[in-house]
N, C-alpha and C positions, 0 to 999 in steps of 0.2 A: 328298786327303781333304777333302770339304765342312766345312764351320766347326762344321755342328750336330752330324756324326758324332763331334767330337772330344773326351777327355777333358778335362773342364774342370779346370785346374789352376791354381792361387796360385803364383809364382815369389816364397821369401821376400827381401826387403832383403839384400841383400850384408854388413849390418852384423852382421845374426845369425847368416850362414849362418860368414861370413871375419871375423869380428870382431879387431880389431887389437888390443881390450882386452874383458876381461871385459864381457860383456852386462847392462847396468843391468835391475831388476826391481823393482819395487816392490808385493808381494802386501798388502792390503786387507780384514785379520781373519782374526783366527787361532784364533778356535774349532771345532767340528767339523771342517770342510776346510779350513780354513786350517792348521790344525795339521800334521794329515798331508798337506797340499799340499808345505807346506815339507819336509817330511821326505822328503819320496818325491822332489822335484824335486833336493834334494842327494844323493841316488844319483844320477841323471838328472847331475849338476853334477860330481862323482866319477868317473861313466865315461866321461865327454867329454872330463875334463882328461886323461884315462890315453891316448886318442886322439889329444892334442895339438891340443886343441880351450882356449880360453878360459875358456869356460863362464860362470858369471854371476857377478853383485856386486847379492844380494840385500838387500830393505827393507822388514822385517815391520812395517805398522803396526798398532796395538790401545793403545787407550784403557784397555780392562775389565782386569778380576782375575781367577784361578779361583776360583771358588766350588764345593762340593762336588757338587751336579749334574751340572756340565760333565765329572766324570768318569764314562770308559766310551765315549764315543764320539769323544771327543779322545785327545790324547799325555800328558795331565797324571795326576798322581795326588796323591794325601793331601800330596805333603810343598809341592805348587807352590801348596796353596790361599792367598788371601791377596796372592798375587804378581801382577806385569803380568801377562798371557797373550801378548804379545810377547816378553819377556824373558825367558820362561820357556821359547818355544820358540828361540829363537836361539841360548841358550845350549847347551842342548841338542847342537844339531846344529854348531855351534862346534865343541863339546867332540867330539864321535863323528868329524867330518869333520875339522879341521883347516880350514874355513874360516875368514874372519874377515868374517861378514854380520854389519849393522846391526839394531835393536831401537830402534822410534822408541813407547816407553808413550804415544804422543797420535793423538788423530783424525787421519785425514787430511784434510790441507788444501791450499789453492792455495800457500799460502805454506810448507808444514811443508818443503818440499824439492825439489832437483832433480827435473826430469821421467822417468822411463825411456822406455828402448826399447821393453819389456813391463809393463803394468800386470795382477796378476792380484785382482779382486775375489771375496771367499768372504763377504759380507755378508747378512742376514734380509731390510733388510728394502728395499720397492722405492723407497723414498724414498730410502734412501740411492744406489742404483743408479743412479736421475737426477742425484744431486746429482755423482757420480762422473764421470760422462757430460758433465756440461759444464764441471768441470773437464778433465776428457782433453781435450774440442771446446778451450777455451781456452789448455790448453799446447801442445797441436797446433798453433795458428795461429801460436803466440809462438814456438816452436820448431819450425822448418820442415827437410823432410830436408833432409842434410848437415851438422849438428849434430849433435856430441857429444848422448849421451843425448835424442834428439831422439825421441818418443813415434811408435811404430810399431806395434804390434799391443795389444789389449787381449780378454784371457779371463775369462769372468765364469763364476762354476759359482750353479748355484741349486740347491733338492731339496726335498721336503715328506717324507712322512715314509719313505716304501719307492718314492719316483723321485727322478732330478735328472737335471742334466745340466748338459753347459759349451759355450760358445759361443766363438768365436774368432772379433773383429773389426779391422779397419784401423780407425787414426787420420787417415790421411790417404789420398788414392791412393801405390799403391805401383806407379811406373815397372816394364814386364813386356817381358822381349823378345818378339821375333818367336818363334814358332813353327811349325815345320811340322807337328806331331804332337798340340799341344796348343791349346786354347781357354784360353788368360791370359787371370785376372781379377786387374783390379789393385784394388778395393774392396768388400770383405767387410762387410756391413753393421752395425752396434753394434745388441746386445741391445737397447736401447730407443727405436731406431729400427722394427728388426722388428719387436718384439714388445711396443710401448708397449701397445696395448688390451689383449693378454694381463695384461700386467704389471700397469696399473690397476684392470682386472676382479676380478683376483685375492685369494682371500678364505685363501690358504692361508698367506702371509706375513704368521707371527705372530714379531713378536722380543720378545714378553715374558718375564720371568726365569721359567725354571720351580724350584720349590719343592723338587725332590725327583727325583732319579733315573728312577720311574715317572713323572713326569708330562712329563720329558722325552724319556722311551722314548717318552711315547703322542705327540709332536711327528713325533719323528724316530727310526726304527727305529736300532740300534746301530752299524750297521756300514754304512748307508748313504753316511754321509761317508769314513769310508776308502777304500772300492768308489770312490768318485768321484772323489777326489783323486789315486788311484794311475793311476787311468786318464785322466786331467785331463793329470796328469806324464809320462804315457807319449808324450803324443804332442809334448812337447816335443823326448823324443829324437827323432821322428820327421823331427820342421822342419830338427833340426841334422845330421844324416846324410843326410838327403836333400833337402832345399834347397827344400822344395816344402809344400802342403798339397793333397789329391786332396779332404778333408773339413775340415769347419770344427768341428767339435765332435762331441757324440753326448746322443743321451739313455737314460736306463739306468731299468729297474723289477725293482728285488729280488723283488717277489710274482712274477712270471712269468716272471727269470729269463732275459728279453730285454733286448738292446740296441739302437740303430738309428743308428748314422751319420747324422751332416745333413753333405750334399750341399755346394757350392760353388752 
């Protein structure tokens, strides 16, 4: 079969597919999908261990509080307001799972902590997405594969108020066998590599507090963030049962009710 005729597929890291220990994660804000990212990938984490699979050793980071707005399209309700919004969701899903995931209440930083395998970012705004980005470029160089916790994949989700979508990027090249059936790619490009003029142009990335539950709704439809994060987490099972990615993310529009796969 000619190289152009063939399915272009990602072969993942041996580390995630055959992990000798829990897969290190460290997800990047926990309000609207970050919330339910965490929640939905500890299903995702639950039916892998029941499989005889590793599954992960997750690290919610978040700075912020709940405040009464942020309910409704988060996991939080009246009695979390006041509280980290990290501590609030880890316990959580502690308590309902029987994991034992970490709650870091501070920014993230180059210094707050080991590097993972998977970084997943749910952040507003694009400044913090670059600053993200060259921290991963800088743990990636310092922790090079074959290292424990050595930074290999990173998913970023974004969304305005009725689209989003999530992107799945390499940190480094990721070594691909031979194939005879398939076109390996062994470097999946980072969000703001591909899509820096997008990102900079961008007038819809607003992360100021809203006031009031309406004024929130008018940012971000309700149910936007769940829609995305379930399906964000869906395809984690997908990398761990089949060892592969055919797509690297997708983008999703609640108004029409379509979605579209991005491509390899």
């Amino acid at each position: 079969m000619e190289a152009k005729n063939k399915i272009k597929v990602h072969i993942l890291h041996s580390n995630i597919v055959n992990p000798q220990n829990p897969i290190s994660m460290n997800v990047i804000g926990s309000g609207g999908t970050g919330s339910h990212f965490v929640k939905a990938v500890s299903v995702v984490n639950y039916a892998m261990n029941q499989l005889g699979h590793a599954g992960f050793d997750l690290t919610l980071f978040d700075h912020d509080i709940v405040e009464v707005p942020n309910i409704g399209r988060t996991i939080f309700n009246l009695n979390h307001v006041g509280m980290n919004k990290a501590v609030c969701v880890i316990n959580e899903v502690n308590r309902e799972r029987g994991t034992s995931w970490k709650a870091v209440p501070k920014r993230f930083e180059l210094s707050s902590r080991k590097p993972a395998n998977i970084t997943v970012t749910c952040v507003d705004s694009v400044k913090a997405r670059f600053e993200i980005s060259g921290i991963l470029a800088k743990q990636a160089k310092d922790h090079p594969i074959g290292v424990r916790n050595t930074p290999l994949y990173w998913m970023d989700f974004g969304n305005s108020r009725y689209t989003g979508q999530f992107i799945i990027s390499t940190l480094s090249d990721i070594k691909q066998p031979s194939s005879k059936t398939f076109r390996t790619v062994k470097k999946l490009k980072t969000v703001t590599d591909e899509f820096a003029d997008l990102l900079l142009s961008s007038e819809q990335n607003d992360d100021s507090a809203s006031c009031s539950f309406a004024e929130a709704d008018a940012k971000q439809d309700v149910l936007i963030n769940l829609v995305l994060a379930n399906m964000g987490a869906s395809i984690f099972k997908k990398m761990l049962t089949l060892g592969m990615l055919t797509h690297r993310g997708m983008f999703l529009n609640l108004e029409t009710l379509r979605t579209e796969p991005i491509p390899l």
